[in-house]
N, C-alpha and C positions, 0 to 999 in steps of 0.2 A: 483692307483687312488689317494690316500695320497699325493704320490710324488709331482703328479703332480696338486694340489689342493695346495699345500704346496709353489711350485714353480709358482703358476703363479700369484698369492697375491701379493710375493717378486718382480716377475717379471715387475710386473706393477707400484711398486711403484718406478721404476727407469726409468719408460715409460710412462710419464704423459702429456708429454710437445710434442701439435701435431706437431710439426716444427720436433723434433725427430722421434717421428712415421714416420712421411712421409717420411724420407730419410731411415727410416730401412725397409719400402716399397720396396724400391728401392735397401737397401744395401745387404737385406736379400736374397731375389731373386738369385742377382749376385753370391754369394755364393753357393748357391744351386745349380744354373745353372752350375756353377764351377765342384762344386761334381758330377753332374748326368753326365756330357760330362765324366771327368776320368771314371767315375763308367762304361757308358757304352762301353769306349775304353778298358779298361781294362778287360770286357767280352764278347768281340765282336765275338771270337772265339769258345764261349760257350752259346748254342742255347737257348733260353730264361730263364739263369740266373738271367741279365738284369733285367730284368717284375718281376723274383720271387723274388727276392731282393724287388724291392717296393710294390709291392703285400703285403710279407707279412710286410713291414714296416708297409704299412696302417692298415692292420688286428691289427696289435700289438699296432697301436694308438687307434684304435676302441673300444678295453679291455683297456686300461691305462687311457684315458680321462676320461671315465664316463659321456661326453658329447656329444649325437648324431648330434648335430647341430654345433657344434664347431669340431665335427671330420669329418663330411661335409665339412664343406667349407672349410679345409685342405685338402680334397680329391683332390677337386676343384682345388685348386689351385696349387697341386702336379701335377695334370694332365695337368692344363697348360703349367708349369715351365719344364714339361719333353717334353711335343711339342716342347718348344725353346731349349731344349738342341736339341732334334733330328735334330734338323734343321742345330746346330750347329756345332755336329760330324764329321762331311764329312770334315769339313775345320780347324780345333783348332789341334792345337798340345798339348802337356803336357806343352810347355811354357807357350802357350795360357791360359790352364784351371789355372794354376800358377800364373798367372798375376792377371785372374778375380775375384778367390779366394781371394787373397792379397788384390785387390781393394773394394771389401766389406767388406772384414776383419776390414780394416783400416778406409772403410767410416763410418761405425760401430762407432769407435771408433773418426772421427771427428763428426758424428755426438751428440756424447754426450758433447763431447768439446765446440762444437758450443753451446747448451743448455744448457750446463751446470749441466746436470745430468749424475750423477755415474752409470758405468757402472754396470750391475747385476754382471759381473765377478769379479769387485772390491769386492763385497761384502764377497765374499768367496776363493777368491782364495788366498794362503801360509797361509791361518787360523785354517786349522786344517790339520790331517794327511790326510783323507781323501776327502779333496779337487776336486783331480782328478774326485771321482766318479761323483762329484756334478756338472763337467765339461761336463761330458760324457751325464749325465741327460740334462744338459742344451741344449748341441747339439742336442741330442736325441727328444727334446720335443721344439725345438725351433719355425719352424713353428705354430705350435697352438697358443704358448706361445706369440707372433707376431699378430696374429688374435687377441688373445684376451685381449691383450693390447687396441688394435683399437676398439674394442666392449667396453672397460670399461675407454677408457681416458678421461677426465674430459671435454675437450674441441672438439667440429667437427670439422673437416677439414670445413664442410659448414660453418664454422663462419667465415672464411678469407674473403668469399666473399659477406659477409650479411652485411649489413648498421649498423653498431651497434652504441646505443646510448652511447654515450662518454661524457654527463652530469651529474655530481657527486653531490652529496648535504648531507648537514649534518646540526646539532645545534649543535652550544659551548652551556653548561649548566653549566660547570663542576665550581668549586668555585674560582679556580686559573684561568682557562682562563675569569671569567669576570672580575677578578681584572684586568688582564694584558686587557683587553679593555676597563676598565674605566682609566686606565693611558692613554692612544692614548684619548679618548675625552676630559679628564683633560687639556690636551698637546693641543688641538687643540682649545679648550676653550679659553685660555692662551694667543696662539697666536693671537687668532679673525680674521679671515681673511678676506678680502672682501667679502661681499657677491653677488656681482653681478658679479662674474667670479667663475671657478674653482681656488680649491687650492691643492696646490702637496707639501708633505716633502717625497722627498726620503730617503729610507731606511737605504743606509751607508752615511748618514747624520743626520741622528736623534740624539740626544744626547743617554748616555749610557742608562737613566732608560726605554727613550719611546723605544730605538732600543731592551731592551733585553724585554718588552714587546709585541713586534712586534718578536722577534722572537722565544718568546713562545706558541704565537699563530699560529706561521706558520708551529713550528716542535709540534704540540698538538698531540696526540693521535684521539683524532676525525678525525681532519682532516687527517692525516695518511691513519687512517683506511677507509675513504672513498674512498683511492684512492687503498687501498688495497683488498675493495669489489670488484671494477671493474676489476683492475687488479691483477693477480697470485702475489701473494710475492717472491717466488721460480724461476718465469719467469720474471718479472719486476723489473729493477729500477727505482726507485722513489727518485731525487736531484732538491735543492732547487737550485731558479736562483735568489740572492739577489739582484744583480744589478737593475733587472726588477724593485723591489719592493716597494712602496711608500705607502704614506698615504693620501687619496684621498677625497677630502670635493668637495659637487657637488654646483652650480651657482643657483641662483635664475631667468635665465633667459638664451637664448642659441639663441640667434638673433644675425644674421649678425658675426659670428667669429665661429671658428671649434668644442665649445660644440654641435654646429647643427649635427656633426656629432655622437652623443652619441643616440639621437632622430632620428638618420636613422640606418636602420637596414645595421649591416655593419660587416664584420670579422677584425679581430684584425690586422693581420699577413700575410705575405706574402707565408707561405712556407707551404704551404697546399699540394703538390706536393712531398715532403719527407716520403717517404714510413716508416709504423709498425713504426712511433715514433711521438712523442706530447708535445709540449708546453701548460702545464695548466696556465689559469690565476684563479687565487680563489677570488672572491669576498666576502668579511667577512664584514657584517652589523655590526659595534660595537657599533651605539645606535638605538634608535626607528626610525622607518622608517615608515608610512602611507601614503606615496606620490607617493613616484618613483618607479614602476613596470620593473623590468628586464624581456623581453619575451625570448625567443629561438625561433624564425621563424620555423626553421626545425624540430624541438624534439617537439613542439607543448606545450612546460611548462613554467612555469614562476609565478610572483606574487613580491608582497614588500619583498625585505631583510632586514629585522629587528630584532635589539638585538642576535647576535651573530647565524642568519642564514649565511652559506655559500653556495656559490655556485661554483663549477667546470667547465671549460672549454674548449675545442681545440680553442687555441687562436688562430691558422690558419686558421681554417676548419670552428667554427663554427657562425652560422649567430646570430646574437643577435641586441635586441634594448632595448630604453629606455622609459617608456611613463610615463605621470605623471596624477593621478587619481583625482577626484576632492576635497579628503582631503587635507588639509596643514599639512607639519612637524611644530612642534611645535620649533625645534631645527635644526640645520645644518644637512643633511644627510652624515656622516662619514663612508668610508667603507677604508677596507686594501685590497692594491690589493698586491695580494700573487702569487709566480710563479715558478713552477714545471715541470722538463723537466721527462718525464715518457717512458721507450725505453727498447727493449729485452735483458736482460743482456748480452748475447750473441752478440749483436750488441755494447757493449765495447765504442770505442773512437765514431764511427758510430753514436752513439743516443746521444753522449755527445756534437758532433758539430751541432747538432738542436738547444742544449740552446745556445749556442755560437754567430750562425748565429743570431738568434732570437732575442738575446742582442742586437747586432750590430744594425738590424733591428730600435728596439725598442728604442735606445738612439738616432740614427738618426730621428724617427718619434717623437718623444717626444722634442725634438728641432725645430722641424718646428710646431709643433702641439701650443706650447709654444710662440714662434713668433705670429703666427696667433688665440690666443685667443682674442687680444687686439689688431686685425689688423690696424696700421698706413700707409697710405699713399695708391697710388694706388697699388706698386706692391706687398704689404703685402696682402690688397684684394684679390687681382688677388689669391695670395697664397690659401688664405683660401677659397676661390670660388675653386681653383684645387684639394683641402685637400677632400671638399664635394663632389664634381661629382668624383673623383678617387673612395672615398669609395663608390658611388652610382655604379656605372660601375663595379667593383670586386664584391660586390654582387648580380650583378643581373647574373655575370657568374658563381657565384658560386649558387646562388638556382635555376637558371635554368639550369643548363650543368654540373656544378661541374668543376672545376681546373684539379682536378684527374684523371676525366673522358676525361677532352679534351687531357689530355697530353699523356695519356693511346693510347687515338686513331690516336694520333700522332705517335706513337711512332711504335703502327702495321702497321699504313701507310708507315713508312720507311724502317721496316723491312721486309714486302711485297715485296719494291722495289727488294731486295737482295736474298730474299727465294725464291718467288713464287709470276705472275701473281692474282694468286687468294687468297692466304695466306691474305689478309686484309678482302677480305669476308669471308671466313672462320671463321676467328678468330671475328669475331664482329657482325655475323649472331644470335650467339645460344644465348650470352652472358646474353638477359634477361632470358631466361628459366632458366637457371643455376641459375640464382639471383633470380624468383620464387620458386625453388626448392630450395633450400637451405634456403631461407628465412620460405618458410612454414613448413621446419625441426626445426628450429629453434625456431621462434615466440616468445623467450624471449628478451627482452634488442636490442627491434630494435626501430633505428630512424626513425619514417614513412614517415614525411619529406624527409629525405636525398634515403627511400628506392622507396620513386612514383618517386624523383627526377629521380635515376640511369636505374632505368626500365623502363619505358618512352623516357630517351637519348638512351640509347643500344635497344631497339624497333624501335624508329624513324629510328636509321641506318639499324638495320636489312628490315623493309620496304622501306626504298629506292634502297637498293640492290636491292631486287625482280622488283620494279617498273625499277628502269634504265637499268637492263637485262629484263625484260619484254617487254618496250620499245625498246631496242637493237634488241632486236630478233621477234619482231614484225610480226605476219603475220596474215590476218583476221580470226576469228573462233570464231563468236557466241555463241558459247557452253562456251569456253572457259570464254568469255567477260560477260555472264550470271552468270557463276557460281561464278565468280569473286563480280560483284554487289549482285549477293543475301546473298554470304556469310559474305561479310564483310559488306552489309546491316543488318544481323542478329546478329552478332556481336557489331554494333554499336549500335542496339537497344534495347542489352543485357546491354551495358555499359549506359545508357542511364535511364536505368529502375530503375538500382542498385546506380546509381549514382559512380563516381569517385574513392571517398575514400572505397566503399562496394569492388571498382572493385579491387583498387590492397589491398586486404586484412584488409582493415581497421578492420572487426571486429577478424579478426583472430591475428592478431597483438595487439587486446585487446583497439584500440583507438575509437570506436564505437560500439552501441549495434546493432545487426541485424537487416535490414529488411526487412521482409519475403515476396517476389511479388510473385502475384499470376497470376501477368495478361500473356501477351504480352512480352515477346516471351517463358517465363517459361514453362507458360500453355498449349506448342508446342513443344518446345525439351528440351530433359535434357540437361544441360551445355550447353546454346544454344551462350555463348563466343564463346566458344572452337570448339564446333561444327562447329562454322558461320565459325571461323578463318581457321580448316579447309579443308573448301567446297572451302576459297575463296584460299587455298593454290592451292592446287589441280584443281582451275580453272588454275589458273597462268600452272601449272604442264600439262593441257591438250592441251596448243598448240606446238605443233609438233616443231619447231624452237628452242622454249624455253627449252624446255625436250630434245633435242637433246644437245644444249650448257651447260645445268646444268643439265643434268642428276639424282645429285643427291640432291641438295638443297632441293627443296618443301621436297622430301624424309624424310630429314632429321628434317627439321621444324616440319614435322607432328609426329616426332615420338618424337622430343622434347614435344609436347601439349599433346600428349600421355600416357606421361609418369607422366606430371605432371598432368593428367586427373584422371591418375590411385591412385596418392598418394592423391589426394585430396580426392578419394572414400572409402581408406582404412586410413586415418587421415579428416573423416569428423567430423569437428567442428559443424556444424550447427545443425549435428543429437543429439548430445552432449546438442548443447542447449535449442534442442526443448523436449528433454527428462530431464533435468533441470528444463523446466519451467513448464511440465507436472506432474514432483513431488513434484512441491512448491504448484500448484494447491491443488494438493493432499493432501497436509499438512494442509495448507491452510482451507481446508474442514475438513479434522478431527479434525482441532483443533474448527472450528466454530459446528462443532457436540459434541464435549464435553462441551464443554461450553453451550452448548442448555441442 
């Protein structure tokens, strides 16, 4: 029990990183699968050896673990991984079991490569004389060791797929970062620049004192560590992209030329479509600011940057505007725009061509952007009229549909073409329960924005499916047409009561406080969403045409609402809050009774 108490501490601390987990899912298995095909070739001749062999392995995990629920679902999973070997037997030779073995062996060991975490084998093995035994242990106790890595890694698998907020913010205070930002105001003082435009000094052009100012502020500690809260230090790099970088004094006026575009909600960047990697832009207030309001559309945050607040960004991804309040600055609003390309170590040259692109990008847009402040002539206009409706048009795809998401469904649509008639509906049917469940596992560091965006797009699709096979398969049955209207009449007048943001989680997600209906349709069924949603599934399911071509769809929807019916009953929040506010009452009261 020692042993293995001993061992799975160590074990975990080389099993952190869920990109690794999930391939020793997969690598672990292989191996196993490996061993049990020889194991039972090699006692096939000897009448249930086989069985006593795992039998009593498990009995012997049972005593060693000292954990009934962690030697459970080892059972579990022994019990399945011996099904796929049986299935396997009849056909694998010793090559076969030789190959499968080697291939987890080895995925094993890419997959630590890929992450970048030390194998537990490294840790010990030619270290001491008794090495070996510490091998035989690790074999011995590997399974569990696997599970409960997955039980205690830092990160869920569910966070791949959850919206998560990717804006970072901090304050310089420190005494050396405000010197280094009273030299950048000093400097731009000095200069005086127009005020009724923007003004730009890039960054490898600044002279020596303001540049090493600028880049004390950009490699600070604060700012570091802001990006090191968000992301793992161990699974992330985090590199500066100085080319991007400037020092940015904003206009007294934003009429008729491409400041307009600062005042429309708009993304930075083109490359929002680049999977697990990020271009930050950091906005750093380095004097008073009372004026100009930075929003986030999508994260729902925002406010004045001033005196050495910063703010972090997905210069691709995220939606942002500018507005200006009815204070006056007293002074120039001065800000450093700062830029950090952030990518899984493991992805190497991969996250390094995101700054790269991004550069290219950005010295190209900052050339036209620079033409068209001071548009001369008609086709300069033209220009900066194209500069505003492009950024209007890219954000309104991106806070309605998302970039990601459209390319994403592009991309099933064609692989569809190639696998399977029905493979696009499949694959884009369940996608928001998934993003519900995994969301409400989750509920920390979500963008609720970007998460009503994603669940809404993958829902729309998933009901046109049903509707265009519904219609396809079309044939009259009242019952069917009935149950259809009333459920998803129930449903809507569930969403309707609770209003929008209650419905996709707003308060479980922490961006609003509850509120509690009592009326119409509550005060009739529980979960009468879920319920309405599905009566009206299973309308769709009751005509004979329908259910003969899709057999298993509604099926399947229903057991997706199911399931998240069941997590919401055993993770309810609401009952949390009304017994919360039951004991503030109560507080509440005893403190106005002592005091009486």
């Amino acid at each position: 029990m020692l042993v293995y108490a001993d061992l799975s501490v160590r074990f975990r601390a080389c099993h952190t990183n869920s990109l690794n987990l999930a391939l020793h899912m997969i690598t672990t298995p292989m191996g196993v699968v490996a061993s049990l095909v020889a194991l039972r070739q090699a006692t096939v001749t000897f009448e249930y050896v086989y069985e006593v062999i795992l039998i009593l392995y498990l009995m012997s995990l049972f005593v060693t673990l000292g954990n009934f629920r962690l030697w459970l679902a080892t059972t579990a999973w022994m019990a399945g991984l011996a099904a796929v070997a049986e299935r396997l037997v009849p056909t694998f030779t010793d090559s076969d079991c030789a190959k499968l073995l080697a291939a987890g062996f080895l995925g094993q060991e890419l997959a630590h490569l890929i992450t970048g975490e030390k194998t537990f084998q490294s840790t010990y093995q030619f270290k001491t004389l008794s090495w070996p035994v510490m091998l035989l242990e690790h074999t011995y106790f590997l399974l569990p060791l696997c599970i409960d890595a997955l039980i205690h890694m830092p990160e869920s698998f569910a966070s791949w797929i959850v919206a998560n907020n990717y804006v970072v913010r901090c304050k310089l205070t420190d005494a050396n970062d405000k010197k280094a930002m009273k030299t950048i105001v000093d400097f731009v003082t000095e200069e005086d620049p127009a005020r009724d435009c923007t003004a730009h000094w890039w960054y490898q052009k600044l002279n020596s004192d303001v540049k090493d100012a600028f880049t004390h502020v950009m490699e600070c500690p604060e700012i570091l560590g802001m990006f090191q809260k968000r992301f793992r230090s161990d699974a992330y790099a985090i590199e500066t992209i100085p080319a991007m970088n400037e020092i940015y004094v904003s206009s007294s006026h934003h009429d008729n030329n491409s400041d307009t575009v600062f005042y429309t909600q708009h993304c930075d960047g083109p490359w929002s479509v680049y999977p697990f990697c990020h271009v930050y832009r950091v906005m750093l207030a380095v004097n008073e600011n009372v004026q100009v309001e930075t929003h986030f559309t999508m994260e729902g945050g925002g406010g004045c940057l001033s005196d050495g607040d910063a703010v972090g960004f997905d210069y691709n991804r995220e939606i942002h505007v500018i507005s200006d309040l009815p204070t006056k600055n007293k002074d120039r609003r001065i800000t450093c725009k700062m830029h950090y390309v952030v990518y899984p170590r493991c992805f190497g040259w991969f996250g390094k061509l995101l700054g790269i692109l991004t550069t290219w990008y950005n010295t190209n847009a900052r050339n036209l952007f620079l033409a068209t402040i001071k548009p001369r002539g008609l086709i300069w206009k033209f220009m900066a009229w194209v500069v505003v409706f492009t950024t209007k048009r890219v954000r309104e795809l991106e806070k309605y549909a998302g970039l990601n998401n459209v390319m994403t469904t592009v991309a099933l649509y064609v692989l569809g073409q190639y696998i399977h008639p029905r493979f696009f509906m499949c694959a884009t049917s369940f996608t928001h329960y998934c993003m519900y469940i995994a969301t409400y596992h989750v509920r920390t560091g979500i963008n609720f924005g970007v998460f009503k965006r994603n669940v809404v797009y993958f829902k729309a699709i998933a009901l046109t499916h049903l509707c265009v096979n519904y219609i396809a398969n079309f044939s009259y049955d009242p019952v069917s047409i009935a149950m259809i209207l009333m459920g998803y009449g129930l449903s809507t007048s569930a969403v309707m009561a609770l209003g929008i943001d209650q419905t996709y989680f707003g308060v479980e997600l922490g961006v609003m406080e509850p509120n509690f209906v009592s009326g119409f349709p509550y005060n009739v069924v529980p979960h009468p969403m879920i319920v309405g949603s599905m009566i009206g599934l299973l309308g769709l399911h009751k005509m004979d045409t329908f259910r003969t071509a899709l057999p298993y769809l509604v099926p399947m929807h229903c057991f997706m609402y199911f399931t998240h019916m069941v997590q919401e009953q055993a993770q309810d929040i609401y009952r949390n809050a009304e017994e919360r506010k039951a004991n503030s009452v109560k507080r509440s009261n005893r403190e106005k009774a002592k005091a009486a």
